[in-house]
Each structure stands twice: as structure tokens, then as C-alpha cells.
N, CA, C and O atoms as CSV, one atom per row, in Angstrom:
chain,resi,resn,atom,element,x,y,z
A,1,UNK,N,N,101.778,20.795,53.402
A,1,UNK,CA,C,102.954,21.233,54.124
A,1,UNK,C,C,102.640,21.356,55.611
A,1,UNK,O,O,103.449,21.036,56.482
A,2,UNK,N,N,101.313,21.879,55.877
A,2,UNK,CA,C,100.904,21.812,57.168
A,2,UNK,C,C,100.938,20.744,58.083
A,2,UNK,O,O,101.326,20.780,59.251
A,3,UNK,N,N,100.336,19.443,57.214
A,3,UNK,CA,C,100.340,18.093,58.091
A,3,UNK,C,C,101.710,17.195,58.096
A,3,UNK,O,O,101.910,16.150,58.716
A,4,UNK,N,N,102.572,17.890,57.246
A,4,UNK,CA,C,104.131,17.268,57.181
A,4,UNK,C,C,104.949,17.710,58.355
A,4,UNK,O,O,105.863,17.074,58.881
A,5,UNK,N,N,104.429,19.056,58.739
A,5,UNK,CA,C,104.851,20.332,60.431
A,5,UNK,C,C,104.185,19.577,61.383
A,5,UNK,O,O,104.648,19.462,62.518
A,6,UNK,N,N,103.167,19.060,61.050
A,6,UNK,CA,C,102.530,18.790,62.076
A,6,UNK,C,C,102.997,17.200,62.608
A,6,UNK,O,O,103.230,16.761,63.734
A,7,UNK,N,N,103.009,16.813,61.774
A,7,UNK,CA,C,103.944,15.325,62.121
A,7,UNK,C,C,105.060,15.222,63.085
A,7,UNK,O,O,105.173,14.675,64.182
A,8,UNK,N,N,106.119,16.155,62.078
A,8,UNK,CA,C,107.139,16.586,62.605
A,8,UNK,C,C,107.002,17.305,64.556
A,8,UNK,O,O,107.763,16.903,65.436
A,9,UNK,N,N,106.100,18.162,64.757
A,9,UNK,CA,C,105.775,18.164,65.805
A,9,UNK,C,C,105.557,17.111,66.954
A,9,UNK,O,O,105.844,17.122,68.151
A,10,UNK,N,N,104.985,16.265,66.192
A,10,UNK,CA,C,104.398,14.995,67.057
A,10,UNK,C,C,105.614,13.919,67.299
A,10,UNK,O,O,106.044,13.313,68.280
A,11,UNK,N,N,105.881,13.974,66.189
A,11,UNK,CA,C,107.713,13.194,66.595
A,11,UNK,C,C,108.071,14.113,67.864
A,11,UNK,O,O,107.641,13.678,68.932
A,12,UNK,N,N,108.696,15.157,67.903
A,12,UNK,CA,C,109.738,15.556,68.701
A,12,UNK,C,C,109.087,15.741,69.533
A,12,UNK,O,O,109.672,16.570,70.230
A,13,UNK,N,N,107.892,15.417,70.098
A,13,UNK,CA,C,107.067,16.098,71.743
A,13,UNK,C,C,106.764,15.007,72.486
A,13,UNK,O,O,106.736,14.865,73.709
A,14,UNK,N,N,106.386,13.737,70.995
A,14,UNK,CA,C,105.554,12.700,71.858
A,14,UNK,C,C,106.804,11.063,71.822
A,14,UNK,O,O,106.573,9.984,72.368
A,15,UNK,N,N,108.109,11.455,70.963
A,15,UNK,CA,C,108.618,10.235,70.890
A,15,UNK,C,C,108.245,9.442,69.269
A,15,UNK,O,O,107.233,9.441,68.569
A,16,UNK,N,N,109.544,8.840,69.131
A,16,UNK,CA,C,109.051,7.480,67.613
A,16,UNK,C,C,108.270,6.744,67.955
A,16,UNK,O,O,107.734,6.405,66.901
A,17,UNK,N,N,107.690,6.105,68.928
A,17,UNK,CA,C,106.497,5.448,68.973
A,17,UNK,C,C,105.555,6.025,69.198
A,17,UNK,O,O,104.736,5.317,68.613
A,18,UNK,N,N,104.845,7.043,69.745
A,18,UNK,CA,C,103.936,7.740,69.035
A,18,UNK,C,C,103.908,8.443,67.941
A,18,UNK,O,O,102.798,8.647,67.450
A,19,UNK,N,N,104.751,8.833,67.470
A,19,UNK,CA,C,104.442,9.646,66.195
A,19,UNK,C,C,103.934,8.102,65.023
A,19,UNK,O,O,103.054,7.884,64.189
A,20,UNK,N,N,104.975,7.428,65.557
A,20,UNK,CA,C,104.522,6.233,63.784
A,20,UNK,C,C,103.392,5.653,64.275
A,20,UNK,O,O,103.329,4.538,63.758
A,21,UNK,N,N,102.159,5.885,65.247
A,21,UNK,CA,C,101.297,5.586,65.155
A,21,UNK,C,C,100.046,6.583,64.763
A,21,UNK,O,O,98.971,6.284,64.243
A,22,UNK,N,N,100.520,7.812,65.166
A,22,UNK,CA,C,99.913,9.000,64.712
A,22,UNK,C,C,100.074,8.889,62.888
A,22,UNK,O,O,99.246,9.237,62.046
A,23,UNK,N,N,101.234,8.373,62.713
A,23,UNK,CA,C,101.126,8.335,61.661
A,23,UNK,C,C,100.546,7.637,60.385
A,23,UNK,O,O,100.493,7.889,59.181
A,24,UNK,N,N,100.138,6.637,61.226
A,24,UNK,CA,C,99.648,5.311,60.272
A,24,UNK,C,C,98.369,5.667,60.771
A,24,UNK,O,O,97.638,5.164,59.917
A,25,UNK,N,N,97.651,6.193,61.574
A,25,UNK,CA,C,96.342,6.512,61.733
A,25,UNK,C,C,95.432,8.092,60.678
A,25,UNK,O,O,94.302,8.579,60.640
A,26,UNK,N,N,97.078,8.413,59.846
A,26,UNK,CA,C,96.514,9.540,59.210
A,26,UNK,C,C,96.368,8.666,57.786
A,26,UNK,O,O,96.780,7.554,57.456
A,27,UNK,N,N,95.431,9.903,56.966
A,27,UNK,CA,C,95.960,9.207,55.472
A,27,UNK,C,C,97.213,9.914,54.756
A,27,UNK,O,O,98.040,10.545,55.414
A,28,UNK,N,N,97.285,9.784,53.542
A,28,UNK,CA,C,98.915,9.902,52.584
A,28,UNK,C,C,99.325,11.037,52.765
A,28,UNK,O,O,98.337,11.767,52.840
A,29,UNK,N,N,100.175,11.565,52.871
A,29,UNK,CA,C,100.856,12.845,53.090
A,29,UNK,C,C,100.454,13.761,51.951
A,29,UNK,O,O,100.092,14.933,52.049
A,30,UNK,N,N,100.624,12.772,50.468
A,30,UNK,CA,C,100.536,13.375,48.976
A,30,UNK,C,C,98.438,13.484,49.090
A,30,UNK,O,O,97.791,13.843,48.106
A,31,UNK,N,N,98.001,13.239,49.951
A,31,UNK,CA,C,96.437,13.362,49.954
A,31,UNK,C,C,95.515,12.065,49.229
A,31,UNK,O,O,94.295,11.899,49.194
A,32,UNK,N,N,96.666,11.217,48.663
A,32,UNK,CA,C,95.993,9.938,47.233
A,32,UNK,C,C,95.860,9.295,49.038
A,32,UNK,O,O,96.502,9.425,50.080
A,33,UNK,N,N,94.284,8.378,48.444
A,33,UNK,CA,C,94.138,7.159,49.336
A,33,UNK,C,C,94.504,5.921,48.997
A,33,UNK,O,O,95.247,5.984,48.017
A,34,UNK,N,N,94.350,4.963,49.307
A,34,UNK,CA,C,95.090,3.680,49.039
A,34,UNK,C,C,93.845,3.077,47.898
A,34,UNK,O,O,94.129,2.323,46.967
A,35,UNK,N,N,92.408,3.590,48.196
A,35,UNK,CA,C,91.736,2.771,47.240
A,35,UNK,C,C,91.604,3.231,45.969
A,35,UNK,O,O,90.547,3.077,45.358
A,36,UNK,N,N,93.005,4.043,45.261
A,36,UNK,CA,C,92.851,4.636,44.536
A,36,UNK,C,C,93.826,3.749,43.332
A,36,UNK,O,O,93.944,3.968,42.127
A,37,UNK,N,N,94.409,2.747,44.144
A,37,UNK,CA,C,94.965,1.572,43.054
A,37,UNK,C,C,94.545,0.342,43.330
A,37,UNK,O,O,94.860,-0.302,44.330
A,38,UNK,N,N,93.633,-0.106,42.217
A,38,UNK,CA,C,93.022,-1.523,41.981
A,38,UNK,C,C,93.637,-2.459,40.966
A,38,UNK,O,O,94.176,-2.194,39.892
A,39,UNK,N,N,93.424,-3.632,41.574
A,39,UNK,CA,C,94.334,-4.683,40.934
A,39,UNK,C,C,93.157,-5.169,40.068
A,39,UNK,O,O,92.255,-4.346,39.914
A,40,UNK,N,N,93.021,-6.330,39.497
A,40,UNK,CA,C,92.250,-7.046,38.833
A,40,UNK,C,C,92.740,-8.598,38.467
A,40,UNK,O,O,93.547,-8.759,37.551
A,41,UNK,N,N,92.320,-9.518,39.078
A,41,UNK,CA,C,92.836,-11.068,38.646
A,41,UNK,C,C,92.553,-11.757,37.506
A,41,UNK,O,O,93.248,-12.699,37.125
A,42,UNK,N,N,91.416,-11.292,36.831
A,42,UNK,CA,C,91.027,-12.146,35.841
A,42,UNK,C,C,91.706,-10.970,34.434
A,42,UNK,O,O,90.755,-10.515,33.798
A,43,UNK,N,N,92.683,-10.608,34.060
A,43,UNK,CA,C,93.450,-10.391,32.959
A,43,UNK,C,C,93.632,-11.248,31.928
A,43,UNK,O,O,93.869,-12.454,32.005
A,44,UNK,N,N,93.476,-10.382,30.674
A,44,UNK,CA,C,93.758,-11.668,29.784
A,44,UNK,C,C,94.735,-10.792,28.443
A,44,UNK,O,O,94.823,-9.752,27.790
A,45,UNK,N,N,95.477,-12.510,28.743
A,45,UNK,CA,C,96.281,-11.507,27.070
A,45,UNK,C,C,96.737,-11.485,25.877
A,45,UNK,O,O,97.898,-11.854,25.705
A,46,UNK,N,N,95.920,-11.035,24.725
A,46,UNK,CA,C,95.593,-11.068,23.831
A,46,UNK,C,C,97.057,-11.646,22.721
A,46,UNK,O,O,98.238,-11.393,22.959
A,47,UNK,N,N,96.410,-12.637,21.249
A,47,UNK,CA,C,97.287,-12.257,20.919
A,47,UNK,C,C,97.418,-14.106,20.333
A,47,UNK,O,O,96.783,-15.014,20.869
A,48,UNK,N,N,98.346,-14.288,19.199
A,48,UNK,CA,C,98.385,-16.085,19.400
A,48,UNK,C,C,99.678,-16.533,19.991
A,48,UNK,O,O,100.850,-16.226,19.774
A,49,UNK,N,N,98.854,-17.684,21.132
A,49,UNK,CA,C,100.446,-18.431,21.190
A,49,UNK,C,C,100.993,-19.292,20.541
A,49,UNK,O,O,100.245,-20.244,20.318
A,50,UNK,N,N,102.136,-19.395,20.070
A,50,UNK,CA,C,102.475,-20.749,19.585
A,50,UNK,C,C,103.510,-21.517,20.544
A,50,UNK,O,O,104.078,-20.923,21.461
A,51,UNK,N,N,103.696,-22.746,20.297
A,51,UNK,CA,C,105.201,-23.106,20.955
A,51,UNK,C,C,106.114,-23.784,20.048
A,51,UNK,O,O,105.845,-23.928,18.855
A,52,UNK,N,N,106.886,-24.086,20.435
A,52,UNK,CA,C,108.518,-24.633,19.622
A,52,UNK,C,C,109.024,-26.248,20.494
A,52,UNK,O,O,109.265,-26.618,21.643
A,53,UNK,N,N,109.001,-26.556,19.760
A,53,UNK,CA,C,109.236,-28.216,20.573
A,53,UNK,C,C,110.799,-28.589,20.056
A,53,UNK,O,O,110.893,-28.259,18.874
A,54,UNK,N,N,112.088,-29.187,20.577
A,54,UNK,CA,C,113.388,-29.177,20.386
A,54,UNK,C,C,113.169,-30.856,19.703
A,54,UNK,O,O,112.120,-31.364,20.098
A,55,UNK,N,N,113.689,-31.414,19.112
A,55,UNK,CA,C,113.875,-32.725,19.145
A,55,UNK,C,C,114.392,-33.492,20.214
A,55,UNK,O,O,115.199,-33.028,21.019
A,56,UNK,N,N,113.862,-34.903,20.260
A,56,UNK,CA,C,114.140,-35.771,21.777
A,56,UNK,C,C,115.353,-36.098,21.347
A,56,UNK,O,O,115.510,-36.311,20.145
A,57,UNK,N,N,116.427,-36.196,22.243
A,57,UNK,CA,C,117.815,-36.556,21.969
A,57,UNK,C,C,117.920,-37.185,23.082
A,57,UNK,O,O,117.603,-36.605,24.120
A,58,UNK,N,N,118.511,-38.854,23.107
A,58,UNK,CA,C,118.416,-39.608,24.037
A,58,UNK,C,C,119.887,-39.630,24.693
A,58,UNK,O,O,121.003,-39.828,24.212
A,59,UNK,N,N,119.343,-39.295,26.222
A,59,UNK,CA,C,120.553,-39.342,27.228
A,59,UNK,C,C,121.906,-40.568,27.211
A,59,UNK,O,O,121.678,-41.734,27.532
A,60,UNK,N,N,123.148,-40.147,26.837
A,60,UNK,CA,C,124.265,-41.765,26.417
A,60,UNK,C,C,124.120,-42.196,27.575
A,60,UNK,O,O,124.032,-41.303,28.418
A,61,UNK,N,N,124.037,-43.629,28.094
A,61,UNK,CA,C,124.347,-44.137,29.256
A,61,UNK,C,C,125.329,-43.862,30.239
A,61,UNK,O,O,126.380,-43.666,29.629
A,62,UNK,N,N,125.483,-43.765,31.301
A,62,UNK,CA,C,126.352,-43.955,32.111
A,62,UNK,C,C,127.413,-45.053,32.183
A,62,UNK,O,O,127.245,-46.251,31.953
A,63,UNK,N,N,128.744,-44.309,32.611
A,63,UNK,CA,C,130.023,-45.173,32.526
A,63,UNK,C,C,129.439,-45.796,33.755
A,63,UNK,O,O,128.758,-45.211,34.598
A,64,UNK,N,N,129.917,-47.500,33.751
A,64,UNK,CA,C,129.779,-48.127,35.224
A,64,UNK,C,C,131.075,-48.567,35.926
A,64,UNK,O,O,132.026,-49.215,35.487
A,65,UNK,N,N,130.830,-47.995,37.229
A,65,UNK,CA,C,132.522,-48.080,37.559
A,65,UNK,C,C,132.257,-50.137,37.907
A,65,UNK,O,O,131.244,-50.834,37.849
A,66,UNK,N,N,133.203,-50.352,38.129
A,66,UNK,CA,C,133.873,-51.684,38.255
A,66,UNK,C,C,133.782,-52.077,39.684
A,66,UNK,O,O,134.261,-53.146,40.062
């Protein structure tokens, strides 16, 4: 609650362009850091696939105009 006052301070003394840099120079308001959500690329997922194939049904020709 302190550093949410204190923000708020910095807005109204120093202007929106300093405060949103004051602000992006702090960390999270809620205290979580950013390296606290990790992704992972190599996922895998379990399980069998199958597939379904339609029958080939051949396109009728085109009318030809004259």
C-alpha cells in the first residue's frame, strides 16, 4: 500500500512521463517478479492420434460459356 502512495505521489509532483518511468523501473506492485512464469517449448502431448480421411469426390466440370 505504501509503494501504490508512493507512486501516486510521483505522478502528481513529477508529471505522466515521469511517473511511467518511475514506474517501469520498479518491480510488481503485487511484489511477484516476472521470472516467476516460465514457458517451456518442447511440450508434448500424450495420448493416440488417429485421423479420418472423407472419400475423394471428383469436382463436375465447369459450364463453358460460348
Amino acid at each position: 500500500m505504501r509503494k501504490i502512495l508512493f507512486l501516486v505521489a510521483i505522478f502528481a509532483i513529477s508529471g505522466p512521463a515521469m511517473a511511467a518511468t518511475k514506474l517501469a523501473s520498479t518491480d510488481y506492485v503485487d511484489g511477484l517478479t516476472g521470472e516467476m512464469v516460465k514457458t517451456t517449448t518442447d511440450q508434448e502431448v500424450g495420448g493416440q492420434k488417429s485421423f479420418t480421411t472423407s472419400p475423394v469426390v471428383p469436382t463436375p466440370p465447369l459450364p463453358q460459356s460460348l
